[in-house]
C-alpha positions as CSV (number, residue, x, y, z in Angstrom):
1,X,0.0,0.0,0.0
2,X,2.8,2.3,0.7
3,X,4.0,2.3,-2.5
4,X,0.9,2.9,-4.1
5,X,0.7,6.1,-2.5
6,X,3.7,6.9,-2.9
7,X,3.2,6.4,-6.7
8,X,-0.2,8.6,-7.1
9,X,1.9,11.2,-4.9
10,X,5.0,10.9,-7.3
11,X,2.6,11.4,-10.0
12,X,0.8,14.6,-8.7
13,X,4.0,16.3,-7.7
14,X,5.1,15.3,-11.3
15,X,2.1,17.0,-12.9
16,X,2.4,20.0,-10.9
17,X,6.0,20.6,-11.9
18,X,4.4,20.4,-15.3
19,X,1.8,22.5,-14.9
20,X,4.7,25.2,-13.1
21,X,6.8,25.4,-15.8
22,X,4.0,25.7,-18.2
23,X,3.3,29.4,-16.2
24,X,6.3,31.3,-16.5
25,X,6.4,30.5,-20.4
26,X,6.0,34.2,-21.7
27,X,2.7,35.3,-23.4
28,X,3.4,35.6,-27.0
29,X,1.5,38.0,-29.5
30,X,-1.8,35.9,-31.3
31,X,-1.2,37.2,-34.5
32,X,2.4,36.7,-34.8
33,X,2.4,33.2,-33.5
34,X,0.5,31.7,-36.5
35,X,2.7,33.4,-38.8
36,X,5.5,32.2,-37.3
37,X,3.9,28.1,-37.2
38,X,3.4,29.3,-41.2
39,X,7.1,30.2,-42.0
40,X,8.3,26.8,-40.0
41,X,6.3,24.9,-41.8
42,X,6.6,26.1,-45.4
43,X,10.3,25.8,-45.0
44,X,10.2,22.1,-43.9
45,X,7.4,21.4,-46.7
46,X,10.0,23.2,-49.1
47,X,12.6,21.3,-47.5
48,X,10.4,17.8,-47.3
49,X,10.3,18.7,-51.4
50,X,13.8,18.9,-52.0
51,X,14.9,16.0,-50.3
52,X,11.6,14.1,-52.4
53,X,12.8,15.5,-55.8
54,X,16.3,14.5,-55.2
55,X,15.7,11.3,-54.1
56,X,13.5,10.6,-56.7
57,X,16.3,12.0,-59.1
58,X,18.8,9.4,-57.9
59,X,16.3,6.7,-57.9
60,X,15.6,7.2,-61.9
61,X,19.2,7.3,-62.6
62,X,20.2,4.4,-60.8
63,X,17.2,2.0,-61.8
64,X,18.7,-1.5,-62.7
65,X,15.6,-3.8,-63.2
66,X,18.0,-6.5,-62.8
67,X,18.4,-5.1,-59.2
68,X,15.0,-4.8,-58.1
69,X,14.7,-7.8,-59.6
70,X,17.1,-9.5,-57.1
71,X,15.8,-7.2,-54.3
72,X,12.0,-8.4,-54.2
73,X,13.1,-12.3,-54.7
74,X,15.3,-11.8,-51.7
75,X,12.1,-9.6,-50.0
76,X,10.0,-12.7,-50.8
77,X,12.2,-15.2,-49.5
78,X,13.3,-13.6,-46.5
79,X,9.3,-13.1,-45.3
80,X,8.6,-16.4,-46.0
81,X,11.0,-18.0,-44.0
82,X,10.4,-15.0,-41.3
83,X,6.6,-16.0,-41.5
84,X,7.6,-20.0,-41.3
85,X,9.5,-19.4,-37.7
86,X,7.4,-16.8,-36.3
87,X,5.1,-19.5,-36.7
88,X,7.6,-22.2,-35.3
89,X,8.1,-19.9,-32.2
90,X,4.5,-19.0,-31.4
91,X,3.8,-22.6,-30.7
92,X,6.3,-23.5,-29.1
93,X,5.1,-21.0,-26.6
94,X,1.6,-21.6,-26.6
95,X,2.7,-25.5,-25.8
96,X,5.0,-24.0,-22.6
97,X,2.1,-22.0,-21.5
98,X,-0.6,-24.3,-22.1
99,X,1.7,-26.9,-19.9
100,X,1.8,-29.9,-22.6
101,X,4.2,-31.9,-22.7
C-alpha cells in the first residue's frame, strides 16, 4: 500500500512541476504566432520537397531492373521464412504456456 501512495503522490507532484513550468512561459503575440507556425512549416514542406525530388532524381538514374529484380526475390524469400518461424516460435510457446508436454 505504501507504494501505491507513494506512486499517485509521485505522480501529482510530477504533474504540478508540469503545470509550473508551463506558467512562466511568456505570453506571445496571437497574430504573430501563427505566422511564425506558417514560415516553419513552409520551409520544412519546401525542405520535405527537395529531399523528395532529389531522391527521386537518384532513384531514376540508378534504376537497374535486374536489381530490383534480385531485391524483391530476396524480400520474398526472407518473409517467407520469417513467417515459417514466427510461426515455429509461437507454438512452441503456446505449448509451454498451455503446460503440454
Amino acid at each position: 500500500m505504501g507504494t501505491r501512495y507513494f506512486l499517485v503522490g509521485f505522480l501529482i507532484l510530477l504533474v504540478l512541476g508540469f503545470e509550473a513550468q508551463g506558467a512562466h512561459v511568456p505570453q506571445q503575440d496571437e497574430a504573430s504566432s501563427p505566422a511564425l507556425l506558417t514560415q516553419v512549416q513552409e520551409s520544412l514542406l519546401g525542405y520535405w520537397d527537395t529531399a523528395k525530388a532529389a531522391a527521386q532524381k537518384l532513384y531514376k538514374k540508378t534504376y537497374l531492373p535486374t536489381v530490383d529484380e534480385k531485391i524483391r526475390d530476396i524480400y520474398s524469400k526472407s518473409t517467407a521464412a520469417v513467417t515459417t518461424y514466427a510461426g515455429i516460435i509461437t507454438d512452441q510457446v503456446f505449448s509451454m504456456l498451455s503446460g503440454e508436454d
